[in-house]
C-alpha positions, 0 to 999 in steps of 0.5 A: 503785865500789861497783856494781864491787866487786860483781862484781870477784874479786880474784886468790887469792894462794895456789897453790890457790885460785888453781887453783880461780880459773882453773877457775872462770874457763875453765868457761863457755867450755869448756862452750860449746865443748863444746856447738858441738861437739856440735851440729856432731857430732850426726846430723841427721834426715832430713828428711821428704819429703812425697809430692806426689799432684798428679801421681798424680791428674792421671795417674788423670784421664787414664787415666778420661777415655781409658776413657770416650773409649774406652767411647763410640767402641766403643758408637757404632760397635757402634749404627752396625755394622748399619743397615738401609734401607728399600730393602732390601724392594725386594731379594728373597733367593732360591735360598740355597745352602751349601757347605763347602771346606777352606781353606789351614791345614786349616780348614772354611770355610762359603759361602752363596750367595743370589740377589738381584733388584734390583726397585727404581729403584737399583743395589745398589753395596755391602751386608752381610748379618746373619746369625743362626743357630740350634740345635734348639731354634731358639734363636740360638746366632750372629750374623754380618755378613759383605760380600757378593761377586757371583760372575762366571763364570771365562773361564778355566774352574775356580772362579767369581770373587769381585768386589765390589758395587761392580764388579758392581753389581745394577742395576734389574731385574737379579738376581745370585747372591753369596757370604757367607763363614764361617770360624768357625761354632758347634758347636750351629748345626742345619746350616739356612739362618740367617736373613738381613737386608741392611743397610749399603746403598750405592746408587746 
């Protein structure tokens, strides 16, 4: 009983101090509404959004791995391009000639005939020839590996034909006269023969 009284208010009997009992008594719960309601009122802050780099970085790798695999298939082919055959100095070039037409948009294109005399043991089925040409100051200012077409008398009369190696092929002891074709030439080239190399041989 006495452990009661301790926390036991007796109801006022007056008018105002039972005005002030009531206030006393409906404080704590209006202050806990009023501060649900300003939480349930109040802003929320945006929640930050952390970037995710997984995807940025497995798009970087790719894009280096392809470069490299890019990189690597351009060198091999730029080594691989030109090869030379040991055949080749059974092949004598001889009678170079050039020649110079106009083609169909206006520009200057630049033939050069040579002879070639199979002296080996093989027919000549396919090649290119390497060609570097140079200024005055006998400097290469050029090079060019152009394919190689035999060229066949026309029946018909007019300009000779243009036929591939592997059509006409240069066989042993045989000699033919073909044709390199140059569309672009630089301006500082010395009018001269370039110099020239067979390479990429298919013999047969």
């Amino acid at each position: 009983m006495g452990i009661l009284s301790m926390w036991y208010v007796p109801r006022p009997t007056t008018f105002p101090d039972l005005v002030l009992w009531n206030r006393a008594r409906v404080a704590p719960l209006r202050s806990k509404i009023v501060t649900a309601m300003a939480d349930l009122f109040a802003p929320t802050k945006p929640r930050t959004q952390e970037r995710n780099w997984m995807p940025f970085v497995i798009g970087l790798v790719a894009v280096v791995v392809v470069i490299g695999i890019i990189v690597v298939l351009t060198r091999n082919k730029g080594g691989t391009g030109a090869q030379p055959n040991p055949y080749a100095a059974k092949l004598q070039i001889s009678n170079p000639k050039l020649s110079a037409a106009e083609n169909y948009v206006g520009g200057t294109v630049t033939y050069l005939d040579v002879t070639i005399a199979n002296t080996g043991d093989q027919a000549l089925t396919g090649a290119d020839m390497k060609l570097a040409l140079k200024n005055s100051m006998d400097q290469v200012v050029q090079t060019e590996t152009v394919s190689l077409h035999v060229l066949v008398e026309n029946r018909m009369g007019g300009y000779p034909d243009l036929v591939d190696l592997e059509r006409s092929p240069i066989g042993p002891g045989q000699n033919k006269t073909v044709r390199m074709t140059l569309e672009h030439i630089s301006s500082d080239w010395n009018q001269s023969y370039p110099e020239m190399q067979l390479v990429n041989l298919k013999l047969k």
